[in-house]
N, C-alpha and C positions, 0 to 999 in steps of 0.2 A: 087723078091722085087718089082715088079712090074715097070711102067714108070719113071725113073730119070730124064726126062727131067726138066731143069728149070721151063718151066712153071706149067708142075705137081707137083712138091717139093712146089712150092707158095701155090697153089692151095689148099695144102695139110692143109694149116697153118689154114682157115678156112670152115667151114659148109655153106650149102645155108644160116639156120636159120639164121645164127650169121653176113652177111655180110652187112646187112643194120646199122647195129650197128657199125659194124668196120665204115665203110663209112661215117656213119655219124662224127667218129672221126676223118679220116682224110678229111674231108668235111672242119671241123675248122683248120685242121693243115696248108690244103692249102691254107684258107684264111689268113695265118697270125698271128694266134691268139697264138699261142706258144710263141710268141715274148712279149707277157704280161702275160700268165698261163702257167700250166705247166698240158702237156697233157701225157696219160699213152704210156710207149712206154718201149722196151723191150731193155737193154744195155749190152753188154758182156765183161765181165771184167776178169780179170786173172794176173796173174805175167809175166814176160816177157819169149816167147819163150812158152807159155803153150798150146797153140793148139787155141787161140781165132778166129784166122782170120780165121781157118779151119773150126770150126764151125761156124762162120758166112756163108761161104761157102756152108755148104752143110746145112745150113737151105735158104737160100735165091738163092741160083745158080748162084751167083754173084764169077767170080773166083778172088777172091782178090789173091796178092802177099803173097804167104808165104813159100821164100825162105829163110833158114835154118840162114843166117847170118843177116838177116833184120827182124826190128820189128817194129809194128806200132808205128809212131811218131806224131799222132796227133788225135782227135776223129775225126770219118767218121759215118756221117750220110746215112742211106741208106733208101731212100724214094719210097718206090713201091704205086703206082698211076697206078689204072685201067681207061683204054682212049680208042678209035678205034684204033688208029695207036700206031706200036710199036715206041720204042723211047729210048734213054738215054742218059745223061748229065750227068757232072760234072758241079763243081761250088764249089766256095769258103768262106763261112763268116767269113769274117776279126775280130781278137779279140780287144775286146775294149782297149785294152793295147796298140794297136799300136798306131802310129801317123796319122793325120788325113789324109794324102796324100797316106800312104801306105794302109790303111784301101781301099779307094780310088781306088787306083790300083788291089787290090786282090779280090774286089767286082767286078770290070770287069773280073773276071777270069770265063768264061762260053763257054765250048767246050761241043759237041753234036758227039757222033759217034753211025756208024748206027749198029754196035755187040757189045755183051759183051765180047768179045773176046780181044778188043781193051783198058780195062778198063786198066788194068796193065799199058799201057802207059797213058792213060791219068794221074791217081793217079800219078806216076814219073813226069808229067809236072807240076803237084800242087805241088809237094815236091818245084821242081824248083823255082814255084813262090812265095814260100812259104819262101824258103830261106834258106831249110832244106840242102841242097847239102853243106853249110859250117859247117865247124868243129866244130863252136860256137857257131849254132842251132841247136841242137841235136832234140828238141821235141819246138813244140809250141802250142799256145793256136788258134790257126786258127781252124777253122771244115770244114771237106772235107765235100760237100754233091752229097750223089750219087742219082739220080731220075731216077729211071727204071720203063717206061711205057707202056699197052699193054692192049687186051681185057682181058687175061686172069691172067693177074695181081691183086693182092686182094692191097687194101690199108693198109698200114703198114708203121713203123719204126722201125728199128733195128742202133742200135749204137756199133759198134764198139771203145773200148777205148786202148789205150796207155796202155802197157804191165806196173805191177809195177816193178821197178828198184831193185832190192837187195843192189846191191854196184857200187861205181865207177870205170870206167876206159877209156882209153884214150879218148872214144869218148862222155860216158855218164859223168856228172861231177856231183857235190852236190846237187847243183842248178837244174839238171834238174830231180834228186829223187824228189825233194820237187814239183818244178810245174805236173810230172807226179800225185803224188799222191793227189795234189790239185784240179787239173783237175780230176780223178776220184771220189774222193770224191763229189765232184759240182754234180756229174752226180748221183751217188748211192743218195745223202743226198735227190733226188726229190722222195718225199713220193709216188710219181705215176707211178716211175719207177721198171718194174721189171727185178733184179739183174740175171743175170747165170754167176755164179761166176765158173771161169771155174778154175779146179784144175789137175796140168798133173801128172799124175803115176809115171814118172821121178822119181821125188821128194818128201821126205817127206810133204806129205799136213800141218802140221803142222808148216812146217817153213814157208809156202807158204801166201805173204802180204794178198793177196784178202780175204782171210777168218777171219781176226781180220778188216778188215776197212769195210767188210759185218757185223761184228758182230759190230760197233762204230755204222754205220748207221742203223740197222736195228737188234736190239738186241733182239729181239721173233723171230727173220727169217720166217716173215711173206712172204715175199715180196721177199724172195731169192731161187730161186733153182742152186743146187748143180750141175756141171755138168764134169765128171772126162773124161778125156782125154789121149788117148796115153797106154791103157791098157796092151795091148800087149808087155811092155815095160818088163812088171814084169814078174821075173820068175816063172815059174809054179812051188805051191805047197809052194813058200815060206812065207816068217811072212809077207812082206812085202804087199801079194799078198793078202792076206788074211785080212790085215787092211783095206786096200782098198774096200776087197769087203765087209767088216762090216761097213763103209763108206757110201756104195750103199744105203745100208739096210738104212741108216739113225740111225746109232746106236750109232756112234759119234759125229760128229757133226749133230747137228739135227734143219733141216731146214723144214718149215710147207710145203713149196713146195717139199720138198724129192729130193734128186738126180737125176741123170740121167748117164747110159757110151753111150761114144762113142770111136769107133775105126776109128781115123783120117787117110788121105792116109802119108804115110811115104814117104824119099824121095825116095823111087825107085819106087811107083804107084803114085806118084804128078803127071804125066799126064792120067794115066787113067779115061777113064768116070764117069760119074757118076753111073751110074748102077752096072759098076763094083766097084766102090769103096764100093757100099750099099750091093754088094756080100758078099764083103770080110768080110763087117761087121758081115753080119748076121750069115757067116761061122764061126766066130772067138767068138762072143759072145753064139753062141749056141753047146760051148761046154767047159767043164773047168769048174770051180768055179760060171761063168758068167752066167750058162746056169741056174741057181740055184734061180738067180734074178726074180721079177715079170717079164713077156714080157713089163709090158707097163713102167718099167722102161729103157731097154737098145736099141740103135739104134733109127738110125736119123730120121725113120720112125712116129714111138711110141714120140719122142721129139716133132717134128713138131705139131703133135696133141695135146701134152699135153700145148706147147706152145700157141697154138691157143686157149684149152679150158681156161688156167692163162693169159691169154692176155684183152679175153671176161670178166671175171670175177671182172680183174682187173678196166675196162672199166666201168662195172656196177657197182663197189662199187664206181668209184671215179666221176660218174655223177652230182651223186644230188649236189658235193661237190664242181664241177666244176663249175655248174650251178648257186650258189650262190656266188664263187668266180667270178666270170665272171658279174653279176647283180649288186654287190659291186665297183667293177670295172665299170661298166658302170655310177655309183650314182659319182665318182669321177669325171668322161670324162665331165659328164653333169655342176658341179660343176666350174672347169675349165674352159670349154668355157662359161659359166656365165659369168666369171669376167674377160676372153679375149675380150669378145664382138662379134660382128659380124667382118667382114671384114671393114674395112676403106680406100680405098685407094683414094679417095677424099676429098676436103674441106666439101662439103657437107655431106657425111657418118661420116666425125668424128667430124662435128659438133653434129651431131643428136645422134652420142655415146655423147657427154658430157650434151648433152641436157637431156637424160634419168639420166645418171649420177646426171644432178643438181636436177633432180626432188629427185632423192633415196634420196640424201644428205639434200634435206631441211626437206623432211616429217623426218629422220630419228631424224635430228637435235630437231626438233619441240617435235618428242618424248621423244628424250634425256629431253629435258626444262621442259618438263610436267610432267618428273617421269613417263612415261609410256613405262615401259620395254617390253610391250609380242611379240614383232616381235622377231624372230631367230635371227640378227642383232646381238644382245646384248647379246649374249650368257650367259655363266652362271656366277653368279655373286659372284661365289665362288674363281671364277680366276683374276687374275691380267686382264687380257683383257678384264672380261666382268663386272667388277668395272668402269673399268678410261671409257668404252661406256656409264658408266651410268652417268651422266654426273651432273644431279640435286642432283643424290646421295653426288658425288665428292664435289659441290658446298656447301650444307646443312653443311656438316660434317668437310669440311676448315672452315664456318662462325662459327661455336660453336668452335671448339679452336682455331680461331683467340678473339671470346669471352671471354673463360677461359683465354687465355694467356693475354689480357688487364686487366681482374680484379685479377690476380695473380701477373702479373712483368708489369704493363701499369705507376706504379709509379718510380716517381725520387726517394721518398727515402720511407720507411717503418713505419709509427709513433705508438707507441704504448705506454699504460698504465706503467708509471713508473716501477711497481714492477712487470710488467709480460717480462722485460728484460730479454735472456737470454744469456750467456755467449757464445753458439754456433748462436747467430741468423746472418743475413746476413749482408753483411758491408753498404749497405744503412738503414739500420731499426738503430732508435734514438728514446730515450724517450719521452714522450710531453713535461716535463721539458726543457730537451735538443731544443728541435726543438722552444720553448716556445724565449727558449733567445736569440739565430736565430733569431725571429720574430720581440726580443725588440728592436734588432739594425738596423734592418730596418726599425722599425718603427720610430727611433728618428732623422735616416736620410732622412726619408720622411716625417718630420710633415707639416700641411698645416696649417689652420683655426680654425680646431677642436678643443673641450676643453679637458680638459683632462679625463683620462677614455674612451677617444674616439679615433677612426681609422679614417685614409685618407680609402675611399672605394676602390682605385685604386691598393692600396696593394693586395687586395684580387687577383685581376688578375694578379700580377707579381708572389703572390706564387701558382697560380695557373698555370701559366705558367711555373715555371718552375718543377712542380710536376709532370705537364703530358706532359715533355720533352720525353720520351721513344715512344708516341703514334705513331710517322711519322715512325720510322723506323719497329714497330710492323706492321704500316700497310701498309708500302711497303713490306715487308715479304709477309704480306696474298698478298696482289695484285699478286704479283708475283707468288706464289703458283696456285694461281683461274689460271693462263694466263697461266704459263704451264703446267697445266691439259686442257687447251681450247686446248691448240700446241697438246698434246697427243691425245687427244679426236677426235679433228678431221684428225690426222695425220691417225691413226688405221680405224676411218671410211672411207678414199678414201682407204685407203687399200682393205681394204673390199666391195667398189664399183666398182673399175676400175680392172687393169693390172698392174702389177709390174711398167712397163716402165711409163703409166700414170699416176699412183697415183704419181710416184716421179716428174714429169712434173707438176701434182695440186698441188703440195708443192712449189715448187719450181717456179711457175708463180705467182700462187694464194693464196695456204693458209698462208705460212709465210709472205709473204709481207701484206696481211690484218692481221695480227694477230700481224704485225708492229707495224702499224697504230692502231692498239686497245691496245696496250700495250703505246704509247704514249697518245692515251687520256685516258687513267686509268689515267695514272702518271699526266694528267693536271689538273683531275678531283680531284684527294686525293688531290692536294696542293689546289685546290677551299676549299675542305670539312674540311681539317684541318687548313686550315685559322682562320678562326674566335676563332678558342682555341689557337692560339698563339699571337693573335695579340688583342687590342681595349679594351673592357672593357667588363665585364661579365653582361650578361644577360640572363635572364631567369624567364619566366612566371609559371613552372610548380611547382604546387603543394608541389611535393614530394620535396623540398627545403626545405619552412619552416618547413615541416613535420620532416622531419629530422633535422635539428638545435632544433626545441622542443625536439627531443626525445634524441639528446646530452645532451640537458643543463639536462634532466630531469635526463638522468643517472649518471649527474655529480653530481645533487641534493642529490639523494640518498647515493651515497658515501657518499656525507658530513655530511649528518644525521646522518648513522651509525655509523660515525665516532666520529661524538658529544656525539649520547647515551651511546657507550662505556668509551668514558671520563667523563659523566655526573653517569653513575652508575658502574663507577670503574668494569668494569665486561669486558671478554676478549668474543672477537667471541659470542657474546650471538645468539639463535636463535630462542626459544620462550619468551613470557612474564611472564612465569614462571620464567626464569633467569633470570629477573631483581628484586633486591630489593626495589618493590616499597610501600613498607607498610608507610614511616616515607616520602617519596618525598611530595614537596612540589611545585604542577601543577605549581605555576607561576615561581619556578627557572627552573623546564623544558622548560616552553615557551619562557622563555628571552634564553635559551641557543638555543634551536632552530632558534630563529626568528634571531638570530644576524647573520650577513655576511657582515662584516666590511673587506675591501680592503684597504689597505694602499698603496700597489703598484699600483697606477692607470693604469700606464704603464703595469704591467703584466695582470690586470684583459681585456685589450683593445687588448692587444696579444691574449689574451684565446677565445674573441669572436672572432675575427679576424681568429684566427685556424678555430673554429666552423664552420665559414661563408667558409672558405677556402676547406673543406673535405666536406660539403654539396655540397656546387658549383661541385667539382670534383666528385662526383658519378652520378650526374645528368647530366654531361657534357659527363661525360664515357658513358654511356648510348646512349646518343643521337649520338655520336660519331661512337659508334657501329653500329647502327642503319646505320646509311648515309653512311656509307662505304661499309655495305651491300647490300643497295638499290641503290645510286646515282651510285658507283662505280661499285660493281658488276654485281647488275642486270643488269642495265641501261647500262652502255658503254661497259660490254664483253656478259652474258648470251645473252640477246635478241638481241645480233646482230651478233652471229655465225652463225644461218640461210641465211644470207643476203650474206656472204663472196661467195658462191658458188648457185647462184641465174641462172634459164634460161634467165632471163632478161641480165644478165651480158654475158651469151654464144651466146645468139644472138647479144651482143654489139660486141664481138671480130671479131675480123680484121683476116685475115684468114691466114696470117703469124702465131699472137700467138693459134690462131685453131690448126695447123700444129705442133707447135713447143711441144704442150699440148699431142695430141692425135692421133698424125701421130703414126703409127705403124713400133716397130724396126722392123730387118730382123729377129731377137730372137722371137720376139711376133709373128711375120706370119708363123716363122716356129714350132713353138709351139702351133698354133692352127691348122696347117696342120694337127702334127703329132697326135694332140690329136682329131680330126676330123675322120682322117685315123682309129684312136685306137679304134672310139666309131661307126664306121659303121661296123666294125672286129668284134665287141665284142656286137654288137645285131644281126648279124648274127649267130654269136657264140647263145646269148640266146637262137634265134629261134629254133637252132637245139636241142639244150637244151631240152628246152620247150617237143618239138615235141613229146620226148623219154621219160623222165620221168614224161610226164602226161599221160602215159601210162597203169597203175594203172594193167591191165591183163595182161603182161606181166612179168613174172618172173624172167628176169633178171634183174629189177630196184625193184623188191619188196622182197629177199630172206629173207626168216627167221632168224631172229638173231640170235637163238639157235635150234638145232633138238635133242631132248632127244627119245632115243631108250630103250623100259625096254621090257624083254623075258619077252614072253605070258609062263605060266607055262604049263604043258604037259597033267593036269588033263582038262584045261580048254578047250586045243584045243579040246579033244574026244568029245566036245555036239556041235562039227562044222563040218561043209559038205566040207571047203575050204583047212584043211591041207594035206600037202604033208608029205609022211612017209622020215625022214633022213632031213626033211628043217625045220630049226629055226624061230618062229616067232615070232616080235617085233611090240609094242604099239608107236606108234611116238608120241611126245609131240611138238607142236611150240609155242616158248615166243611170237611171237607176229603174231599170222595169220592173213590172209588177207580177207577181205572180197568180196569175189565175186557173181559173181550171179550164182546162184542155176544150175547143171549141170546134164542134162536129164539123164545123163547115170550114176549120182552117186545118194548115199542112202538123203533123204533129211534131212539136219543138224537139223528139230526142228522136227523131227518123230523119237521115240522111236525104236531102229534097237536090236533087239532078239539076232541076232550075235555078238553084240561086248562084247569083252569078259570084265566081271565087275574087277572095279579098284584094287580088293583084293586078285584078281590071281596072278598079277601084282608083279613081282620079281624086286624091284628097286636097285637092289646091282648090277645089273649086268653092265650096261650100260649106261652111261650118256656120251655123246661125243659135241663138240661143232663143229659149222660149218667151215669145210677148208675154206682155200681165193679160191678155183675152185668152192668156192659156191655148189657144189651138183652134182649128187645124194650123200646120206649118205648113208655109208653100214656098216652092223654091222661086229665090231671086238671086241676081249676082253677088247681091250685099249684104241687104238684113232682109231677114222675112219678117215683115210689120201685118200688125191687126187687118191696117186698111185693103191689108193684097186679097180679103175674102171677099171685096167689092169691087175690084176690078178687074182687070181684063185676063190677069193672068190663071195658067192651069189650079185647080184645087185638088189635095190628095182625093184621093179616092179608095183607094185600098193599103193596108199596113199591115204585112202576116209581119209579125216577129218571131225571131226564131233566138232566143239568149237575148243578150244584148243586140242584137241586130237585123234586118228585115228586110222584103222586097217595101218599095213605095213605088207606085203607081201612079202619075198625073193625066189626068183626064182635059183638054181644052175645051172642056162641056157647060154646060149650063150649073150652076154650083149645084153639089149634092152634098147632104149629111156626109162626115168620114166616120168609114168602116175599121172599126180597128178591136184590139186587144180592151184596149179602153173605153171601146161603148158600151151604155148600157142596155145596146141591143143583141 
């Protein structure tokens, strides 16, 4: 079985090719970066007592505890780091669950011993510190971490997890089914981890947890390999024995990684070597039922490699993925410390923060005012945040229905045309009539000088006064509206320029206390504006007065006309001069009926103008009303002076107490730009390495095929060829999406016509279509699927792969495995 020594078993896990690759993965794990992403890494999970720890064991040479009445209580990380000096540690990471003192103490848990021999005790002192020795921490969320260092150590992790529970009893309780299986799930549910769901012969695999919470997390079993334990258990020849090894097969549960046996030491060879132990394996699985399996299915030998090659694979598919996950992550870091700022731990540094700060805030302001949204600031204006940033928008759209609402409800009461009364209309709305005699008793207790037929003019301003009684409190409404959109507007803008801590500091020194002071002179300015409509006597030079009083009396005219014609020619609703009977009329009784408009009521015809003068006044008052509350109010004492609240002028005025009390930075802020400092030098390192690997474009483990379609060359076509072999099958490769490289001395050239390839009509497409395993490659032909496991058995392995476009000779060799030749090596 060759060298068992630990450092050969490591060794074994990877190739020369493949260790710059591994390296560079744990290159980021060492720096940290797993603490923000999730890097690929290999976990071993099983039921409790299933052989987990064993196999972790005799893949890594680490002799973990696995005596017969103990089970792992916690996940262990086991970190292999290649270095000149040997080395290894223990070490603890505290789970977030705990309290912050105990977190504390368990993070100093770091012991160094010079063998691995010694490991068993240290693990026992981490239980200790752990807390695990009482009876009411059975399992917890802490993670052991083991770091074994050395020249001939490859970089890796393996995790070991907490056995799943079945049932309770005196030591395991409810409580700690549920945290085991939630801790293991946490672990399987990372897309980048690959599962060896370990299953022990003991027991029927079916009743066995590991295999339904592999099938929850990973239900194509892409990402799982099967690996069965404790063989030996079963007896030879029985049903038992026999499910199991159709199990192997992958005939029942079927995982894309296939299975794997191993024969673990038992307890009467738990101290034998390892050499011996890899004897017994090989003695025990090469005979029986066992011996029937592919080789490269069974023994820890054949594991080790196939681990190494799903480890690489895994590595390559979850790059590019990392790479942008890690780039996203860095676009936040950068985000973040924007709006932390730099360091401040002087007057002077966090003057010069607020100083930049007031410059954002005036230009941003200035845009706000102007309606000019294109800075990112203002984001989208589909949202609640990036409406109330718009700030002229906000303004514009309160003045028009503060507008609408004064010429729908800005009056005291509602006057309308007698016969368009309606029995639903509102309790202020009166007919002119109505409102008419209203008018006369005020007018007989205001008479002056006047003669009769005639008004005191001073009436007009009391019934104007009190018509447009509603105006002060409609436009304390708006005001009040505009000023708490100003308090929102700029509350959400220092949001968006400072820190948490300092924005509520700019609130709270500066913007509501100016936003005080502008909300009492709004409130001083409306009572200026609407002064003059409640108070004095009505005046007005504009036009649109008399204009309007003509165009009343003119519509009153008209009624009265048609009212006379209908009397004057007995005729109802007429509408042309057709319907009038005027053959026999006599012109001058029509003109005397027309021209008469004899008033008897002096007093009522002195009301009617009086109204007139009253509802003219009040449109044109409304108007201008609107207008001034817009501009003197709005504009004038809130829009154009939000700029000014947070001015450099005013930062340089501050006294260096409210400097401090503004923009001094908590312990919260320093250490959240620490941590996000820390995060964002991690995670462009991380890029870097990134970077490095997959702008690597020749190399074929960052660029596999998406799909490898294999169709048999038919038999007529091979005979006009010099290249086949008598007894060996050969297949047309097809790739969804190939790569394009530069032209390869030693292949046919892809835009030159090649005599040998066999034409597309030979081409037997029924036979063979397979898609690419997650070991990425070679592909070998089978009837069915081509799995990982067919590069350890019996069947042929490509050997050569000229592609020519999408398509290519494949060549199968029934030889001894050899590296494949292709488009995609990197030789």
């Amino acid at each position: 079985m060759g060298d068992g020594s630990p450092q050969v078993q490591l060794r074994n896990l990877q190739s020369s090719d493949e260790l710059d690759l591994v390296d560079a993965i744990d290159k980021l794990r060492s720096q940290g970066i797993s603490h923000y992403v999730s890097l690929p890494q290999l976990i071993v999970c099983g039921d409790q007592s299933s052989g987990k720890s064993s196999v972790l064991n005799a893949i890594s040479g680490i002799p973990f505890p696995t005596k017969d009445h103990l089970c792992t209580r916690f996940a262990t990380e086991v970190i292999l780091r290649r270095t000149a000096a040997e080395g290894a540690s223990v070490s603890i990471v505290p789970s977030q669950d705990r309290p912050e003192a105990e977190c504390e103490q368990l993070a100093q848990f770091r012991e160094s011993l010079p063998a691995l021999d010694d490991i068993p005790n240290l693990i026992d002192r981490a239980k200790d510190a752990m807390g695990l020795s009482a009876a009411n921490n059975a399992f917890s969320n802490d993670v052991l971490r083991i770091e074994i260092s050395g020249p001939n150590r490859p970089h890796l992790t393996i995790v070991d997890l907490p056995g799943l529970i079945h049932s309770e009893n005196k030591i395991q309780k409810a409580a700690d089914i549920d945290l085991v299986q939630r801790l293991v799930r946490s672990y399987m549910s990372n897309t980048r981890s690959i599962i060896l769901a370990v299953v022990s012969a003991k027991n029927d695999y079916a009743n066995q947890v590991v295999l339904k919470l592999a099938r929850d997390v990973d239900p194509k079993g892409i990402r799982t390999l099967g690996v069965i334990t404790k063989p030996d258990t079963l007896p030879v020849g029985s049903e038992s024995e026999g499910a199991f090894v159709a199990l192997a097969r992958n005939e029942d549960v079927s995982f894309r990684l296939g299975w794997h046996v191993l024969k673990n030491r038992d307890y009467e060879t738990r101290h034998c070597s390892a050499d011996a132990r890899d004897l017994a394996e090989a003695q025990f699985l090469s005979s029986g039922v066992w011996n029937d399996l592919p080789p490269g299915s069974v023994g820890i030998a054949t594991l080790r490699q196939r681990l190494s090659q799903v480890l690489l694979d895994q590595i390559r598919n979850e790059l590019p993925h990392l790479a942008a996950e890690i780039e996203s992550s860095i676009e936040h870091c950068h985000v973040e410390l924007s709006r932390l700022g730099e360091s401040r731990g002087t007057t002077d540094e966090q003057r010069l923060y607020l100083l930049r700060i007031s410059q954002s805030f005036q230009s941003t302001v200035k845009a706000a005012e102007d309606g000019s949204y294109g800075d990112g600031i203002f984001g989208d204006a589909r949202t609640a945040d990036g409406y109330c940033m718009r700030f002229r928008a906000v303004i514009q759209n309160l003045n028009l229905e503060f507008a609408d609402t004064m010429r729908r409800a800005g009056h005291h009461c509602k006057i309308i045309d007698n016969a368009a009364l309606d029995a639903g209309e509102e309790n202020r709305t009166v007919t002119r009539t109505e409102y008419l005699n209203q008018i006369r008793e005020l007018l007989k207790r205001s008479r002056g000088r006047e003669l009769p037929g005639m008004y005191n003019p001073l009436i007009v301003g009391e019934l104007f006064y009190e018509q447009s009684t509603p105006w002060e409190g409609l436009a304390r409404k708006h005001i009040d509206l505009v000023w708490k959109s100003g308090v929102a507007f700029l509350d959400l803008l220092v949001d968006k320029l400072a820190d948490v801590d300092t924005a509520e500091a700019l609130r709270r020194e500066v913007i509501h206390p100016a936003m005080g002071v502008l909300l009492n002179g709004l409130n001083h300015k409306l009572k200026k504006t609407i002064a003059p409509f409640q108070t004095g006597h009505p005046i007005t030079y504009n036009h649109y007065f008399t204009e309007t009083i003509q165009n009343v009396r003119e519509k009153r005219l008209q009624s009265e006309v048609q009212k006379k014609l209908v009397r004057f020619f007995g005729v109802k609703d007429p509408v042309t001069l057709e319907d009038l009977p005027v053959e026999k009329m006599k012109l001058a009784s029509l003109v005397e009926v027309l021209a008469t408009r004899n008033e008897a009521d002096m007093d009522r015809y002195a009301c009617s103008e009086l109204l007139d003068c009253m509802e003219a006044y009040y449109k044109v008052a409304m108007k201008i009303f609107i207008d001034n509350v817009a501009v003197q109010c709005v504009e004038i004492k809130l829009a154009s002076k939000l700029g000014h609240i947070l001015s450099p002028s005013q930062i340089i005025q501050m006294d260096a107490s409210q400097i401090g009390r503004i923009a001094a930075e908590s312990t919260q802020s320093q250490d959240q730009r620490e941590r996000v400092s820390r995060k964002l030098t991690i995670l462009k390192a991380g890029a870097e390495v990134c970077k490095r690997f997959v702008g690597q474009t020749s190399m074929s483990m960052f660029r596999p095929p998406h799909c490898l379609r294999l169709r048999l060359i038919s038999s007529d076509t091979l005979q006009h060829h010099q290249w086949p072999v008598e007894g060996v099958e050969y297949f047309e490769a097809e790739v969804d999406e190939p790569i394009a490289d530069e032209p390869n001395a030693d292949e046919p050239n892809a835009d030159e016509p090649n005599a040998d390839e066999p034409n597309a009509d030979d081409l037997q497409d029924d036979k063979i279509v397979s898609e690419p395993d997650s070991a990425g490659g070679p592909f070998l032909p089978t009837e069915t699927e081509i799995s990982w496991e067919s590069r350890f058995g019996s069947l042929p392995t490509l050997d050569v792969v000229q592609y020519k476009g999408k398509k290519g000779k494949v060549l199968g060799k029934p030889k001894k495995m050899k590296s494949p030749k292709s488009k995609y090596s990197t030789e």
